[in-house]
C-alpha positions in Angstrom: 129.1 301.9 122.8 126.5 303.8 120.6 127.8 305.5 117.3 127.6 308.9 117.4 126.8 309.4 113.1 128.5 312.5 111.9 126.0 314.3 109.1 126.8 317.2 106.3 124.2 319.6 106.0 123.6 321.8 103.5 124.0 325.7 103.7 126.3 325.1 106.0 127.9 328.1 105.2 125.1 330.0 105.8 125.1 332.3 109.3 122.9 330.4 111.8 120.2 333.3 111.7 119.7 332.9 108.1 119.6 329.5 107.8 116.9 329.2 110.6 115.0 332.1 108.3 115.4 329.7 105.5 114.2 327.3 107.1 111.0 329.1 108.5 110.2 330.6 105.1 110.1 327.0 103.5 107.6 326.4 105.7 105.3 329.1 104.6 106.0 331.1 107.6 107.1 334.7 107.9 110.5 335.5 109.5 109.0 338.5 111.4 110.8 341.3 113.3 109.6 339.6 116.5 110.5 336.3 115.6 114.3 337.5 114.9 114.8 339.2 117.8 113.4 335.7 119.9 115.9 333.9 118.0 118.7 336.5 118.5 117.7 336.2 122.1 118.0 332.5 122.4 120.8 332.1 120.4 122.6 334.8 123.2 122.9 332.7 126.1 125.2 330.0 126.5 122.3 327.4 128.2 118.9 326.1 128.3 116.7 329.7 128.5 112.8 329.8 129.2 110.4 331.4 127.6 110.2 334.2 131.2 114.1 334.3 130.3 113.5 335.4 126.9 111.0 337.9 127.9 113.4 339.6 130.1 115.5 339.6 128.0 113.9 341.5 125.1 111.6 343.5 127.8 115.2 344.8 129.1 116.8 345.1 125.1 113.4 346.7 123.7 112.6 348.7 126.9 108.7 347.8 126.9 107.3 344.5 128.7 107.3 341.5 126.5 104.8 339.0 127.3 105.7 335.7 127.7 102.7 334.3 126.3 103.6 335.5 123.0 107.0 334.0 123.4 105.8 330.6 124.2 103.7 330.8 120.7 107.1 331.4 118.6 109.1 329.0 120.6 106.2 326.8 119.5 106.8 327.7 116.1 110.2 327.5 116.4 110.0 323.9 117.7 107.7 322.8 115.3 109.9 323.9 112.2 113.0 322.4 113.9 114.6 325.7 114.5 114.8 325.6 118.4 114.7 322.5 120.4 113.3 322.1 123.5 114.1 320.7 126.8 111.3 318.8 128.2 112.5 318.2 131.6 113.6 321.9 132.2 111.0 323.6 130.0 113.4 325.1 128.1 115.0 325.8 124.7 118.6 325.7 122.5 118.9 326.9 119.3 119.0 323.9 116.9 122.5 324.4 115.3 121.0 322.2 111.9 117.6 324.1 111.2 116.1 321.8 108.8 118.1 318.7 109.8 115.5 316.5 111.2 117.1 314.5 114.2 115.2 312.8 117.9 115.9 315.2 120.9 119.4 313.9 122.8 120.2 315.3 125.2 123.1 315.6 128.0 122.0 317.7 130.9 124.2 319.4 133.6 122.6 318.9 136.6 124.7 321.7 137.9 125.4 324.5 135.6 122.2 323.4 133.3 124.3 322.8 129.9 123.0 321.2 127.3 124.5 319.5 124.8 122.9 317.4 121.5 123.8 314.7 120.1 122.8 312.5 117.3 122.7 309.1 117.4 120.3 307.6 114.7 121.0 304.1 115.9 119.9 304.8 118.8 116.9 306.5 117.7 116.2 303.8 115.2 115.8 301.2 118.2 113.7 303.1 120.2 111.4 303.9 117.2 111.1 299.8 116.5 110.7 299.1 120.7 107.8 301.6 120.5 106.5 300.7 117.0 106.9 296.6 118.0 104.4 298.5 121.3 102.0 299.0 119.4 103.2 302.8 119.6 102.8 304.8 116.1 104.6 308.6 115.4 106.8 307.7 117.9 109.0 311.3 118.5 111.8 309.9 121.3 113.4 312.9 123.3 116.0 311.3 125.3 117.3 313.7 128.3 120.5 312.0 129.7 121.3 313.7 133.3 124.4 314.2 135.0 127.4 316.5 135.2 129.3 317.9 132.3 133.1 317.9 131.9 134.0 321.4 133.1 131.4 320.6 136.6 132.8 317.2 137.1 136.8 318.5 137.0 135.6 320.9 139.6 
């Protein structure tokens, strides 16, 4: 069994969607009107969304088309500065609840309803970063994607 380390992150009392503007601003970047309402929009549903969903979303919220194009370059952003992560497997993104917290991508994926959930597991992490390092690998970033059913779509 892999231990699952509990972490304490600071401005923790801080709402979600100013601690991931924090975050962004430490970086140099500019929390833009845009970039707000992408997070806003993410941080809305309850699973995995793509970029197209995000677009739709704001097109239908702003009543004007929003490109997704110009979605996929703050979701870039986003991922970069650990605000969103992403799901490789589905294309897709979650709102990092830790903004700032640097962490590998674990994930447990619904096979049925899509849910995500994260995990962190530095032990885990830690091997996979010496397997790949002992490789010959270097910068090694692992994003684990677990797939199966969640609780709720198993008891169904």
């Amino acid at each position: 069994m892999t231990e699952t380390i509990a972490h304490h992150h600071r401005h923790e009392e801080m709402p979600l969607p100013d601690l991931a503007r924090h975050t962004l601003e430490q970086a140099s970047e500019q929390w833009t009107p845009m970039r707000a309402r992408v997070f806003e929009a993410i941080s809305g549903f309850d699973r995995p969304v793509s970029a197209y969903d995000i677009a739709e979303s704001l097109s239908k919220s702003e009543g004007r088309r929003v490109a997704a194009n110009s979605i996929y370059r703050i979701l870039d952003l986003f991922v970069a500065n650990n605000i969103v992560r992403r799901i490789e497997s589905a294309n897709a993104y979650v709102v990092n609840s830790h903004p700032g917290c640097a962490h590998d991508c674990i994930f447990l994926v619904c096979d049925d309803c899509g849910k995500a959930i994260h995990i962190d597991d530095d032990n885990l992490s830690r091997r996979l970063r010496t397997a790949a390092n002992d490789a010959g690998f270097s910068s090694v970033r692992p994003v684990i994607e677990v797939k199966g059913k969640c609780g709720d779509c198993a008891a169904r």
